[in-house]
MDTraj code that builds the backbone (N, CA, C; nanometers):
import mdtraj as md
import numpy as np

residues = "UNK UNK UNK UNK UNK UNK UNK UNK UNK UNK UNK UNK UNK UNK UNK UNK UNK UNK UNK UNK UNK UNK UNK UNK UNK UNK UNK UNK UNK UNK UNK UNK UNK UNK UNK UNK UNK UNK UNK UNK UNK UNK UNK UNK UNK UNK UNK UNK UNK UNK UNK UNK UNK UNK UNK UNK UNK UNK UNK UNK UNK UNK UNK UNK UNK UNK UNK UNK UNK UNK UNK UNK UNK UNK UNK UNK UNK UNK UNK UNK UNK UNK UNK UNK UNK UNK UNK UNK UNK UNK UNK UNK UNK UNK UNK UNK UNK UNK UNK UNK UNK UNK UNK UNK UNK UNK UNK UNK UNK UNK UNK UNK UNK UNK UNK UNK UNK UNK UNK UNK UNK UNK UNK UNK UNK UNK UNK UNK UNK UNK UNK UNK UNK UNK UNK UNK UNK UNK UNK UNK UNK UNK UNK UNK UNK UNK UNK UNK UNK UNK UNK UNK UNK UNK UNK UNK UNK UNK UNK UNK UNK UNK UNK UNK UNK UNK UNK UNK UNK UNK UNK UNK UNK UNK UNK UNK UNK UNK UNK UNK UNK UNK UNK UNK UNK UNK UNK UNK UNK UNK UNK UNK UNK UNK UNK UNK UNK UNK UNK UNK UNK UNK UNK UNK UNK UNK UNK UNK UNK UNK UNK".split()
xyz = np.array([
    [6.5468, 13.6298, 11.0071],
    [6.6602, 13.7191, 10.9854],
    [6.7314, 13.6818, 10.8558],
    [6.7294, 13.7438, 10.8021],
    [6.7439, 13.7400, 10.6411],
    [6.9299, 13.8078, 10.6227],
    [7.0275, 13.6615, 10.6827],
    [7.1849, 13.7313, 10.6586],
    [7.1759, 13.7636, 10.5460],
    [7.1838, 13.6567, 10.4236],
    [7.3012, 13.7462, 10.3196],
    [7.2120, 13.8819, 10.2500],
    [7.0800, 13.9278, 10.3216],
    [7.0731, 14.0297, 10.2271],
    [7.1028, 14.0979, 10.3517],
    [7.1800, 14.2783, 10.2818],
    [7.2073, 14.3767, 10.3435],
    [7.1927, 14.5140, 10.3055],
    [7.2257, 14.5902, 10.3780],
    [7.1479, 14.7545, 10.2805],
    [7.2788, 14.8491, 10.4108],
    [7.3197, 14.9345, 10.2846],
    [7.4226, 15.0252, 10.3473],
    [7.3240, 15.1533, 10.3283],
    [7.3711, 15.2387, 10.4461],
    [7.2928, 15.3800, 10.4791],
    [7.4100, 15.4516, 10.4044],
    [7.3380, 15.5653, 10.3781],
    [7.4576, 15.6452, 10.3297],
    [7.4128, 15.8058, 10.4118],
    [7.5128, 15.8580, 10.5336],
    [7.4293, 15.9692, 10.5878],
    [7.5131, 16.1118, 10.5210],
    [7.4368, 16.1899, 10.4563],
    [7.4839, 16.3239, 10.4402],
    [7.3732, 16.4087, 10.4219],
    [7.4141, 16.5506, 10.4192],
    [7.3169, 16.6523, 10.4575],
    [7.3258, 16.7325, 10.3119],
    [7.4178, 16.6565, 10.2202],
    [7.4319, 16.7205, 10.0777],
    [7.3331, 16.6594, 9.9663],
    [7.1688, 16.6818, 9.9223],
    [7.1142, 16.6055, 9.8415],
    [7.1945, 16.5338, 9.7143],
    [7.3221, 16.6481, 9.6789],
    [7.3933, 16.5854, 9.5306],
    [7.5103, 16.4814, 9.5507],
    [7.5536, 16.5110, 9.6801],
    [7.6266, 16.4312, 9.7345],
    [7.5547, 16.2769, 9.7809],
    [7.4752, 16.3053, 9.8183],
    [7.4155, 16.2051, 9.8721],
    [7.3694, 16.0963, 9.7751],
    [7.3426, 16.1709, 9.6531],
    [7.2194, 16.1391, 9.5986],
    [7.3332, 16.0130, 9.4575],
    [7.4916, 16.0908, 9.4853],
    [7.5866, 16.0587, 9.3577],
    [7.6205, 15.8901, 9.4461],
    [7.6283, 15.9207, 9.5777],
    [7.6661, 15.8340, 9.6337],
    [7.6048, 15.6866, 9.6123],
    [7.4309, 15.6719, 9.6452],
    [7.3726, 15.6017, 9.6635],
    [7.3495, 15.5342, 9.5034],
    [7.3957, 15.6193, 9.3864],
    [7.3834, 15.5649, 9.2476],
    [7.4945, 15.4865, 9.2470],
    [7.6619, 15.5618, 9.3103],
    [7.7012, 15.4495, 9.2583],
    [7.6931, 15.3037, 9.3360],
    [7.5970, 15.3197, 9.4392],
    [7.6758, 15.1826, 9.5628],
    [7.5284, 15.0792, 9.4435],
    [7.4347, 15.1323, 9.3720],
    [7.3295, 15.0540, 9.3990],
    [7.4130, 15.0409, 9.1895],
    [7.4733, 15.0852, 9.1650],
    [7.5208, 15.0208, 9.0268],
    [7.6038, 14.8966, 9.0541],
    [7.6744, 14.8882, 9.2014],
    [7.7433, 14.7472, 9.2430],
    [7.6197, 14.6757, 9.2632],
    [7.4707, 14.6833, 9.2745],
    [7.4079, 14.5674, 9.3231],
    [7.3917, 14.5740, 9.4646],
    [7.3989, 14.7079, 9.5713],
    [7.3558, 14.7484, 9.6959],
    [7.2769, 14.7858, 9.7049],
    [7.1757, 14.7969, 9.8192],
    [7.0831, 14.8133, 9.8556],
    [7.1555, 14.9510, 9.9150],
    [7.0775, 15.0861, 9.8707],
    [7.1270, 15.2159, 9.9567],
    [7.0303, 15.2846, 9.9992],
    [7.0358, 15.3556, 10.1196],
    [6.9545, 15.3981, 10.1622],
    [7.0076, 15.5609, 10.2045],
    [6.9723, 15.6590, 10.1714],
    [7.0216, 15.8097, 10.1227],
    [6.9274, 15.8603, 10.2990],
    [7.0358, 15.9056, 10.4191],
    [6.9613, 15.9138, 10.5124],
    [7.0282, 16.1123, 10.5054],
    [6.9474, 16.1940, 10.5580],
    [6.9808, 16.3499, 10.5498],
    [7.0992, 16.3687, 10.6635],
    [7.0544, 16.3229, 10.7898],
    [7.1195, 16.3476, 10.9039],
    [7.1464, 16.2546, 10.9657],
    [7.2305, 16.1782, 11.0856],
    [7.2425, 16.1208, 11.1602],
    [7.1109, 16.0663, 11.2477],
    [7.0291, 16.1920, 11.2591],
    [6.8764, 16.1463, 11.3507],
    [6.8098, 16.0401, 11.2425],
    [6.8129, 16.0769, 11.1405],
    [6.7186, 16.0051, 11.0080],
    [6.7812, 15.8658, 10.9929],
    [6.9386, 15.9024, 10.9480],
    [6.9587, 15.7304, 10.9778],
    [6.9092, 15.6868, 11.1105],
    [6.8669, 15.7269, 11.2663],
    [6.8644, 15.5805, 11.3758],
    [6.7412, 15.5910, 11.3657],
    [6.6533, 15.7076, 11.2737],
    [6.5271, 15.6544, 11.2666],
    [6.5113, 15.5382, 11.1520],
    [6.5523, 15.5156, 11.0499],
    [6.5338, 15.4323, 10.9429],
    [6.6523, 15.2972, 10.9586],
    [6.6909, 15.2883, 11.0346],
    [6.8054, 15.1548, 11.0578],
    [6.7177, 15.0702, 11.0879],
    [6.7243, 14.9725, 11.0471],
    [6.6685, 14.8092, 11.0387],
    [6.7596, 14.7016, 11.1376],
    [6.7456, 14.7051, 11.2532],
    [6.8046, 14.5912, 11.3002],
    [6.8354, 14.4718, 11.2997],
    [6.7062, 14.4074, 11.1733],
    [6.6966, 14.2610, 11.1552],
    [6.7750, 14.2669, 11.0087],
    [6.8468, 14.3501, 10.9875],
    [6.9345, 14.3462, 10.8133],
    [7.0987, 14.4043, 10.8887],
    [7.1729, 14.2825, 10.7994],
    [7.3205, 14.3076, 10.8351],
    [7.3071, 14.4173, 10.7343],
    [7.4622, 14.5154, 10.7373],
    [7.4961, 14.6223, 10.6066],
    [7.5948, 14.7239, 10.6879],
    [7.5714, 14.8533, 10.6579],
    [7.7066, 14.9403, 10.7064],
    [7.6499, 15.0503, 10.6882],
    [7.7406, 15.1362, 10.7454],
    [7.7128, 15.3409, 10.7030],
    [7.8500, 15.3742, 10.6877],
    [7.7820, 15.4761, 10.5402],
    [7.8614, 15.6027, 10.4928],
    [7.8139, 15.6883, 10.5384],
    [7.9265, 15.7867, 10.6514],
    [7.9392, 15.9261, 10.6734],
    [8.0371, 16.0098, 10.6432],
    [8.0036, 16.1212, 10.6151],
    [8.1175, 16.2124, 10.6200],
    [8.1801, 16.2354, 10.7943],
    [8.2841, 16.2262, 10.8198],
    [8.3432, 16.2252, 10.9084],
    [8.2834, 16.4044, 10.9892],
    [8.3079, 16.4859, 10.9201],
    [8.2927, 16.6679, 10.9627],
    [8.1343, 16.7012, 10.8365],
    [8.0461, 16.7482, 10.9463],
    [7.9104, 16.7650, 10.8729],
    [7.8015, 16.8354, 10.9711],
    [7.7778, 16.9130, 10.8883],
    [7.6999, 16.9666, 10.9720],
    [7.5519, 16.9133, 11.0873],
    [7.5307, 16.9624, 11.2136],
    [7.4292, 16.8852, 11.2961],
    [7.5507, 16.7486, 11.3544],
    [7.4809, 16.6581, 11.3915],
    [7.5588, 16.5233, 11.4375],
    [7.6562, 16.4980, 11.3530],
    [7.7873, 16.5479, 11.3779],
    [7.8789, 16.5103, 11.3383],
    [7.9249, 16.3305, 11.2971],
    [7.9799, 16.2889, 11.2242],
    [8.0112, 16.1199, 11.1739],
    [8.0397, 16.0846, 11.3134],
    [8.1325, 16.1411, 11.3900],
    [8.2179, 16.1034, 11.5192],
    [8.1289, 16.0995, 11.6432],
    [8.0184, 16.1786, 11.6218],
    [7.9047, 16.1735, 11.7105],
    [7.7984, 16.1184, 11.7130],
    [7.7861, 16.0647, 11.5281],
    [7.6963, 15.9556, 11.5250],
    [7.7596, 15.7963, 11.5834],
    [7.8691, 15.7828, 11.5153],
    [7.9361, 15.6428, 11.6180],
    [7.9456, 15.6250, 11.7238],
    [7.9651, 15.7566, 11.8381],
    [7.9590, 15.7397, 11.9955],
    [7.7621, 15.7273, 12.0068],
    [7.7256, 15.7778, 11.9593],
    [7.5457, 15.7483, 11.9813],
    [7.5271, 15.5993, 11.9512],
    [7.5520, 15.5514, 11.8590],
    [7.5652, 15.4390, 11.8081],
    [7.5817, 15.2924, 11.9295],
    [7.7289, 15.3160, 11.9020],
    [7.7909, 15.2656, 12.0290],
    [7.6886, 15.2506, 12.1533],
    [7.6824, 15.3812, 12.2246],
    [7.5700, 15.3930, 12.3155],
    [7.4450, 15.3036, 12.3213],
    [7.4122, 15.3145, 12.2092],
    [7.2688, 15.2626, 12.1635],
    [7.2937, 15.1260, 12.1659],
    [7.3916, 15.0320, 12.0945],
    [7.4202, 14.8715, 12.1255],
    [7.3839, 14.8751, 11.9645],
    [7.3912, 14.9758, 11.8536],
    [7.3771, 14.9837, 11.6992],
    [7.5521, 14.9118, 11.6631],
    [7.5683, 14.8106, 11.6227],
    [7.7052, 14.7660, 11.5793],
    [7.7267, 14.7701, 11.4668],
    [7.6643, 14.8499, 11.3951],
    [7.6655, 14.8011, 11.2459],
    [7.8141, 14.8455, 11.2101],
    [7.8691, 14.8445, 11.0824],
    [8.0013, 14.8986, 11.0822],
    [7.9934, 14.9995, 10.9675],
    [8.1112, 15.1058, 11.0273],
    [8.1379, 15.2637, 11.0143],
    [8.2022, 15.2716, 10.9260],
    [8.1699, 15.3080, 10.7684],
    [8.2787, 15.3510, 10.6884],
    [8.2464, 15.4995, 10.6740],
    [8.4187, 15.6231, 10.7152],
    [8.4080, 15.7395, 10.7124],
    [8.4732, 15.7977, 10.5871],
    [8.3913, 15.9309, 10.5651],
    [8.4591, 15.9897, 10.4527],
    [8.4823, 16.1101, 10.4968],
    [8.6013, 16.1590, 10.4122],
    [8.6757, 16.2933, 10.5183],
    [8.7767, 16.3730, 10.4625],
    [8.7933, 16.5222, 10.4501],
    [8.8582, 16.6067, 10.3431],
    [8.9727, 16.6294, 10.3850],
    [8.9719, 16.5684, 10.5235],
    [9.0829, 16.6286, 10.6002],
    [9.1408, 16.5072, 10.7553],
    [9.2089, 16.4297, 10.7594],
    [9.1858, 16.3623, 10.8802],
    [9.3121, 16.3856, 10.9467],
    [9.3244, 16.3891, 11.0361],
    [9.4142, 16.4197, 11.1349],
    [9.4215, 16.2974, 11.2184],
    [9.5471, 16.2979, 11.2799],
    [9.5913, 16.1665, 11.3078],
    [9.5202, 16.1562, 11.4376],
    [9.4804, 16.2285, 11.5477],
    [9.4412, 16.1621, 11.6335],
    [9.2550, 16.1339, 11.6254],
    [9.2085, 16.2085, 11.5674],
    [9.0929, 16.1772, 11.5107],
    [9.0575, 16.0345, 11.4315],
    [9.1908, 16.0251, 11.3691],
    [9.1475, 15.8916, 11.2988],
    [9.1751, 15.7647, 11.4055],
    [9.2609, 15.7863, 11.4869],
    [9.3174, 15.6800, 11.6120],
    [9.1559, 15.6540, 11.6675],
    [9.0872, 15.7704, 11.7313],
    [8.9519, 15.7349, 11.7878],
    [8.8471, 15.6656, 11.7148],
    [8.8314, 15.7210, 11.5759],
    [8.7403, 15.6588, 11.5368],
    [8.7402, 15.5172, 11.5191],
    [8.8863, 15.4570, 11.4847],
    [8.9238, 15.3271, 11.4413],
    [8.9284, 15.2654, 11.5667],
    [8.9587, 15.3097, 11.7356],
    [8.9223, 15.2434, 11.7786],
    [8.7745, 15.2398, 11.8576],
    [8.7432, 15.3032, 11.7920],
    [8.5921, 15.2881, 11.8218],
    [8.5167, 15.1756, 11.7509],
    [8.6188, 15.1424, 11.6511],
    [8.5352, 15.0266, 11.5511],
    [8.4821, 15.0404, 11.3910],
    [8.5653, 15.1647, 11.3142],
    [8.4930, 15.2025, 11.2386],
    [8.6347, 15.0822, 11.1132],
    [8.5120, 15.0995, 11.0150],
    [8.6052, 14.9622, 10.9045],
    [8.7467, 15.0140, 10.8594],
    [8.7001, 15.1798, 10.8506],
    [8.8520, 15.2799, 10.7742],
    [8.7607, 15.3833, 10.7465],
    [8.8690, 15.5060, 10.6936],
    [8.8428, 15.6246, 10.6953],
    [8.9276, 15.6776, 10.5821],
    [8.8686, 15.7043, 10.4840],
    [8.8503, 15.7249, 10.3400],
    [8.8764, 15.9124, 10.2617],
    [9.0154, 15.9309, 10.3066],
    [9.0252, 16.0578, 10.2556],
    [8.9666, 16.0656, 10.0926],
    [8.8797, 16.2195, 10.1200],
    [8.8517, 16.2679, 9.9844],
    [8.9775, 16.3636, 9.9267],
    [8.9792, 16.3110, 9.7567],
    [8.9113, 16.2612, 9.6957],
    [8.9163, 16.0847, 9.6469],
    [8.8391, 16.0056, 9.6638],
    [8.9369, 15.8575, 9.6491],
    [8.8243, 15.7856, 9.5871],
    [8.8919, 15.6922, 9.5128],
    [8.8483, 15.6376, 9.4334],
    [8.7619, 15.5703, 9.4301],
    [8.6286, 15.5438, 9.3239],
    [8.5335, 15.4836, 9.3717],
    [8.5177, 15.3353, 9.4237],
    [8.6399, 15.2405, 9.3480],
    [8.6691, 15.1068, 9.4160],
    [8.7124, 15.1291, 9.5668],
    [8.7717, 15.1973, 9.5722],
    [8.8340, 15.2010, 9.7360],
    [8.6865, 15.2210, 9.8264],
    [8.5958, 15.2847, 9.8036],
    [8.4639, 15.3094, 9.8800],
    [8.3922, 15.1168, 9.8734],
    [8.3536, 15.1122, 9.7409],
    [8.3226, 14.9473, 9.7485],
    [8.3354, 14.8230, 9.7830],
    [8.5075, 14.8270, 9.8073],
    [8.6190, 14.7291, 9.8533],
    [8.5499, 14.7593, 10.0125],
    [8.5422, 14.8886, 10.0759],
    [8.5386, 14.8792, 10.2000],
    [8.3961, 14.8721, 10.2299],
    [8.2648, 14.8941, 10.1354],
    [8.1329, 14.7950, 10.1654],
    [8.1330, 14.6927, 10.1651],
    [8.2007, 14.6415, 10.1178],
    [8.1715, 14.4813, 10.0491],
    [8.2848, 14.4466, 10.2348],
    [8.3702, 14.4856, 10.2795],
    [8.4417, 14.4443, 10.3659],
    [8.3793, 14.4464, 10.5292],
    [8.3162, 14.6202, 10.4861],
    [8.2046, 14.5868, 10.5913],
    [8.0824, 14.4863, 10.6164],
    [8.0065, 14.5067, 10.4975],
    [7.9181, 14.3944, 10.5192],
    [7.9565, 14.2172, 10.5371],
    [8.0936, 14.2398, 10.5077],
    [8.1349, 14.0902, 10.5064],
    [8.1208, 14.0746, 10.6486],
    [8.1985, 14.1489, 10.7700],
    [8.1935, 14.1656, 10.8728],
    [8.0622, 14.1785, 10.9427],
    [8.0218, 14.2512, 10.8947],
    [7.8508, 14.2552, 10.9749],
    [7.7334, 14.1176, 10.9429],
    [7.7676, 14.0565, 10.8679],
    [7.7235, 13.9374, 10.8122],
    [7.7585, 13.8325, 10.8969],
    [7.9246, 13.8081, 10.9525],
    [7.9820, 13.7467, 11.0424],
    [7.9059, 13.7569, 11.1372],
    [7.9003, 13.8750, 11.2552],
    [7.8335, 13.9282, 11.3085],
    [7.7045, 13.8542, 11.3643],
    [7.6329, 13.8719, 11.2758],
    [7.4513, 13.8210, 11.2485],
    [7.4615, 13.6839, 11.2826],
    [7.5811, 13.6429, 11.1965],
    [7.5448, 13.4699, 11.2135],
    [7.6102, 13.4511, 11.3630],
    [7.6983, 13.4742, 11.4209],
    [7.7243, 13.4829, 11.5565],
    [7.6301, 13.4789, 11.6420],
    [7.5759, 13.5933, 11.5915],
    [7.4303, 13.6591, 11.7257],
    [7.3238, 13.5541, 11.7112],
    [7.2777, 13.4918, 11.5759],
    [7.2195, 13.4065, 11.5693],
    [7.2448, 13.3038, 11.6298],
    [7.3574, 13.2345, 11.6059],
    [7.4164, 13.0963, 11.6766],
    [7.3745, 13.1533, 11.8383],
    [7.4132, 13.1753, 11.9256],
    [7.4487, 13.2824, 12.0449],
    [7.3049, 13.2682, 12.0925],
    [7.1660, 13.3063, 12.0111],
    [7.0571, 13.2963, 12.0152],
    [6.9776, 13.2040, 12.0335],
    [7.0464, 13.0614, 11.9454],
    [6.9968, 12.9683, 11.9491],
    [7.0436, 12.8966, 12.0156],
    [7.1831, 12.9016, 12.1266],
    [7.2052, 12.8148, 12.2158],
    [7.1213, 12.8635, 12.3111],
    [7.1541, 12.9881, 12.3386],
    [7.0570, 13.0651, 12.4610],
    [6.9408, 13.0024, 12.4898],
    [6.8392, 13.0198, 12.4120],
    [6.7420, 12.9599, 12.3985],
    [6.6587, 12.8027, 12.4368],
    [6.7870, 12.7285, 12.3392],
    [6.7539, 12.5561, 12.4369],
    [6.8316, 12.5244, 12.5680],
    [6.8969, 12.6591, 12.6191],
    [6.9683, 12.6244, 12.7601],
    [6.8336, 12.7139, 12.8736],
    [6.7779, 12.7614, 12.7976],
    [6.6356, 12.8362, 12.8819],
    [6.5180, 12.7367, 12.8687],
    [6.5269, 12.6093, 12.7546],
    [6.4407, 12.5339, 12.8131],
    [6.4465, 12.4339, 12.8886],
    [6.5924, 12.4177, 12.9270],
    [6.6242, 12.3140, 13.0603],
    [6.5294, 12.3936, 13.1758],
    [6.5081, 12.2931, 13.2496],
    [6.4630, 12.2483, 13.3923],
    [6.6060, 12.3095, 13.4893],
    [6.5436, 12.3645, 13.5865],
    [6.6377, 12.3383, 13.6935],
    [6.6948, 12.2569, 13.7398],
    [6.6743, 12.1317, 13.7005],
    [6.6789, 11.9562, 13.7737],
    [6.8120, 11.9545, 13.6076],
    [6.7460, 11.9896, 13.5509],
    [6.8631, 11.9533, 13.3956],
    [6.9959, 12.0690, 13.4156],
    [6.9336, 12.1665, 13.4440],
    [7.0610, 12.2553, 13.4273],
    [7.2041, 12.2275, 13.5405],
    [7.1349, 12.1664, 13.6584],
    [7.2184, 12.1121, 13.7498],
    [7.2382, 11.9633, 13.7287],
    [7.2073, 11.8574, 13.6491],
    [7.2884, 11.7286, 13.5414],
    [7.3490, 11.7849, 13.4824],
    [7.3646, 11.8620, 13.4181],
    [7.4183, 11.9333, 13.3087],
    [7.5926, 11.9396, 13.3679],
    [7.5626, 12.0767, 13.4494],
    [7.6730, 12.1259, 13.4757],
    [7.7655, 12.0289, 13.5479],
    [7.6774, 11.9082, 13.6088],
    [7.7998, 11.7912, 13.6514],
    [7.8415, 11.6993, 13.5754],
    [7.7687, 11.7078, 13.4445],
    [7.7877, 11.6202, 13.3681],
    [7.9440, 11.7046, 13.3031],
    [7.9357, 11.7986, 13.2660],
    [8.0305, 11.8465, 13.2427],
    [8.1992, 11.8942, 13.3112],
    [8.1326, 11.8799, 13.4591],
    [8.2931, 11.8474, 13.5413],
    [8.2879, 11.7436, 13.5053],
    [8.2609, 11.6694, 13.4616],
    [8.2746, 11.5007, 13.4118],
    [8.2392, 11.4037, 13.5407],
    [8.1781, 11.3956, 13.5771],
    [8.1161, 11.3519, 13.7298],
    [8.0537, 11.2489, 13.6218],
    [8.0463, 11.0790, 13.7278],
    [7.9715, 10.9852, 13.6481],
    [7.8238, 10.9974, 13.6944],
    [7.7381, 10.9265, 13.6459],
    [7.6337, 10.9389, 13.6704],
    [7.5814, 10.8963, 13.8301],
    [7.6798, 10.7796, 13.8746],
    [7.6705, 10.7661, 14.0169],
    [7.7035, 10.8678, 14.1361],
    [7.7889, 11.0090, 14.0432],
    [7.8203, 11.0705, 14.1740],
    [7.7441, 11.2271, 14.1310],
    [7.6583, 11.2141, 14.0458],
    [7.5528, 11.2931, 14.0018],
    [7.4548, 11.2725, 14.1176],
    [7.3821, 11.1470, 14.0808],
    [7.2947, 11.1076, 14.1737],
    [7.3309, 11.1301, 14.3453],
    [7.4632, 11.0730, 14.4156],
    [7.5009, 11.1502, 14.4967],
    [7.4587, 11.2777, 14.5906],
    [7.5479, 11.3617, 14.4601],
    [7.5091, 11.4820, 14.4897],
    [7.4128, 11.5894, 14.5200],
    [7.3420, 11.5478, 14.4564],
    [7.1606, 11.6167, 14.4172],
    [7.0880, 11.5307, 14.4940],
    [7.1225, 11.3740, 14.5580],
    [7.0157, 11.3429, 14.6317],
    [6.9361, 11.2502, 14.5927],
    [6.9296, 11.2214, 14.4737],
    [6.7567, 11.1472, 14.3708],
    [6.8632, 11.0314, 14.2769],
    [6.7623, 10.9673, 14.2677],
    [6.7823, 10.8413, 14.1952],
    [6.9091, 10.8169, 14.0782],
    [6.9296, 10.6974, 14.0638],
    [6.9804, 10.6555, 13.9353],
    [6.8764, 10.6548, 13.7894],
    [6.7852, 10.6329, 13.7859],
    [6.6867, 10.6389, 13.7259],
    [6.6327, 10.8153, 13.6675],
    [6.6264, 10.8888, 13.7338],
    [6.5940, 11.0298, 13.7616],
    [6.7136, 11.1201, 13.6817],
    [6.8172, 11.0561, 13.7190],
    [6.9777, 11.1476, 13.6313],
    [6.9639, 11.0466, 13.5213],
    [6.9593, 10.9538, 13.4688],
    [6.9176, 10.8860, 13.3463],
    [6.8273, 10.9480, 13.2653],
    [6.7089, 10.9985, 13.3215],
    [6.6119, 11.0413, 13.2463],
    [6.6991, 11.2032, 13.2561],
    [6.7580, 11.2540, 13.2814],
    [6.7690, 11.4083, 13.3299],
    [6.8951, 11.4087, 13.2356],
    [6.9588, 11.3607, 13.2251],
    [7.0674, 11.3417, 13.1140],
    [7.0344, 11.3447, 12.9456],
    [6.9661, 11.2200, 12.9169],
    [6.8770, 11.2219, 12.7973],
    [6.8006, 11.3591, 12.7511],
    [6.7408, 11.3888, 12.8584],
    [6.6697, 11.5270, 12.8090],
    [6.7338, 11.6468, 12.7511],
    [6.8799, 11.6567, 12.8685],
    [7.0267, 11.7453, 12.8382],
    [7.0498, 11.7196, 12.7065],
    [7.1071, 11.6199, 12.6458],
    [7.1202, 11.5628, 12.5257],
    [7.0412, 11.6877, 12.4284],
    [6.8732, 11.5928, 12.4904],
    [6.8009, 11.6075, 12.3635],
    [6.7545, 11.7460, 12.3551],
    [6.7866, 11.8160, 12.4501],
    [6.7312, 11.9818, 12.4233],
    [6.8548, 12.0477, 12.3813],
    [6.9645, 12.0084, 12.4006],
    [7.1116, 12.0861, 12.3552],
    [7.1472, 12.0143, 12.2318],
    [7.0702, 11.9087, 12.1622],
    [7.0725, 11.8529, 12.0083],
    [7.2365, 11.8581, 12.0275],
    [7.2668, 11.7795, 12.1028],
    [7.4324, 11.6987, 12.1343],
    [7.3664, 11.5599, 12.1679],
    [7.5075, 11.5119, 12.0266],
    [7.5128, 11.3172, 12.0658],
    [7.5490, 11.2978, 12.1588],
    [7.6950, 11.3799, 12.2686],
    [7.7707, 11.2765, 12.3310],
    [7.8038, 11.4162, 12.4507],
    [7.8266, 11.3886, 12.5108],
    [7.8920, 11.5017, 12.6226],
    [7.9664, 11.5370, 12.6043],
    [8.1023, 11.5167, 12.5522],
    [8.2146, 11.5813, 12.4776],
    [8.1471, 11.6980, 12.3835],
    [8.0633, 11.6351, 12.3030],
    [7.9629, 11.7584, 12.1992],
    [7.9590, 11.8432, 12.2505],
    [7.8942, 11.8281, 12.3965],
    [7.8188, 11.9183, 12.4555],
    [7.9080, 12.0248, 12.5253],
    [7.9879, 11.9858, 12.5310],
    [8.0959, 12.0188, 12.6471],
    [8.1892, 12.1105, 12.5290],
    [8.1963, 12.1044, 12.4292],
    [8.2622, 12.2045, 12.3009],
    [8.1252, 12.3225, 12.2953],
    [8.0179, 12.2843, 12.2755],
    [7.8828, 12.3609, 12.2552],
    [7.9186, 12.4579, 12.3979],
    [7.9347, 12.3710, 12.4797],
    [7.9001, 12.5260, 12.5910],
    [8.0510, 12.6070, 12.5922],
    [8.1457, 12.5159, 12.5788],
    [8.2612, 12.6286, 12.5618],
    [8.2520, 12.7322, 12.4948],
    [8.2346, 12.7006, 12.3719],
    [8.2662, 12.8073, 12.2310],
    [8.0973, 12.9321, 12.3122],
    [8.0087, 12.9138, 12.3470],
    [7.8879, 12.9788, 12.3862],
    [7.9497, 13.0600, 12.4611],
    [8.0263, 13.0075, 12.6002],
    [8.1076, 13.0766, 12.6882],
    [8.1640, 13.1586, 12.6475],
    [8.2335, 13.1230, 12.6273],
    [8.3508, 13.2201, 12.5047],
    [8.3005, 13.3338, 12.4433],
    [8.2166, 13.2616, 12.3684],
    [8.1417, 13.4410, 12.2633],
    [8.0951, 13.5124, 12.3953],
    [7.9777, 13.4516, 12.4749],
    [7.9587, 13.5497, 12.5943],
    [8.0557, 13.6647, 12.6497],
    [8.1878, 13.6391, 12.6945],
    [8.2968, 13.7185, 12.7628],
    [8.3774, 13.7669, 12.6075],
    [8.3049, 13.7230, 12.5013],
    [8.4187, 13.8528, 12.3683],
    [8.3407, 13.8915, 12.3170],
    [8.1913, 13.8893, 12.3354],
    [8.1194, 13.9307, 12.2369],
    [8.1065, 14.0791, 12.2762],
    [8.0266, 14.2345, 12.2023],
    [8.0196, 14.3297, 12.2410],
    [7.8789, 14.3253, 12.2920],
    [7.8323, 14.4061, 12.4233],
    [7.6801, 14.4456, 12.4168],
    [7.5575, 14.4313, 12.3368],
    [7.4913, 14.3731, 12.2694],
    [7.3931, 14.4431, 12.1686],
    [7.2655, 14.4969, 12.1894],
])
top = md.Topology()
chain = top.add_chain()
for i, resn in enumerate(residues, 1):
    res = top.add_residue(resn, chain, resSeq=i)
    for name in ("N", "CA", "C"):
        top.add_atom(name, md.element.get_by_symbol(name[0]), res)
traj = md.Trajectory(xyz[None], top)
């Protein structure tokens, strides 16, 4: 997964529009990708590349507002920058809380469009490395043992190793070796480590969105 590179879609159904757009994002040094309709961008979106979409908010076929609820739907997080001739206040309330970066009355300036790529992708970049981290705890907590995942979790009420053994039944020797392994598959020095590692994991779990 390749974070810092990224590629912004740009969706409109106007070739000159479209076409003015994607010159200027790729004179900043963006990667643009000129999609016709809403269907064309979720056919050409790249999941393994952070980046963003330009829509016109009102457009003909899948409306901007109907591509973000599809979106949404879909577990697509990328982030929403809208463009729009006309916005009305409760229209803009939904979209923003739907998650979109801002919403960009025409006619406006071409820094103001860039400021808010460069803001999106900053965000969607965040994002990636999250999902990544998130990924890679996941992962060495799926190669514990059942015998580890239950050291684990007593190791972490802070239970000593004598009332480990206890509990589960099996040796002093057995939670010695079952401990070490905890350690060495969760690449934590000390249980305190470990015990921050599964918090902050926790945590993203119950704030993170769907993907």
């Amino acid at each position: 997964m390749d974070v810092e590179h990224a590629r912004v879609y740009v969706v409109d159904d106007e070739p000159a529009t479209r076409d003015s757009l994607t010159v200027l994002l790729r004179s900043y040094e963006f990667e643009a990708i000129g999609c016709s309709s809403g269907e064309s961008f979720l056919r050409e979106f790249d999941h393994a590349l952070p980046g963003c979409v330009v829509v016109d908010l009102r457009r003909p076929g899948m409306s901007g507002d109907q591509l973000q609820q599809r979106m949404n739907s879909d577990g697509i997080n990328v982030p929403i920058i809208f463009l729009t001739g006309y916005a009305d206040v409760s229209t803009t309330v939904q979209v923003m809380q739907q998650g979109a970066v801002t919403l960009l009355e025409k006619p406006y300036q071409p820094n103001e469009l860039i400021d808010a790529v460069r803001e999106a992708i900053r965000r969607d970049r965040e994002m990636f490395r999250q999902r990544a981290w998130h990924q890679d705890i996941a992962s060495r907590l799926n190669n514990l043992t059942v015998g580890e995942v239950q050291v684990m979790n007593l190791m972490l009420e802070g239970k000593p190793n004598k009332a480990i053994a206890a509990t589960l039944d099996v040796s002093m020797r057995t939670i010695d070796r079952r401990r070490r392994r905890v350690l060495d598959k969760m690449q934590s020095e000390s249980v305190p480590e470990l015990a921050q590692l599964i918090t902050a994991y926790r945590r993203q779990e119950e704030t993170s969105p769907p993907s």
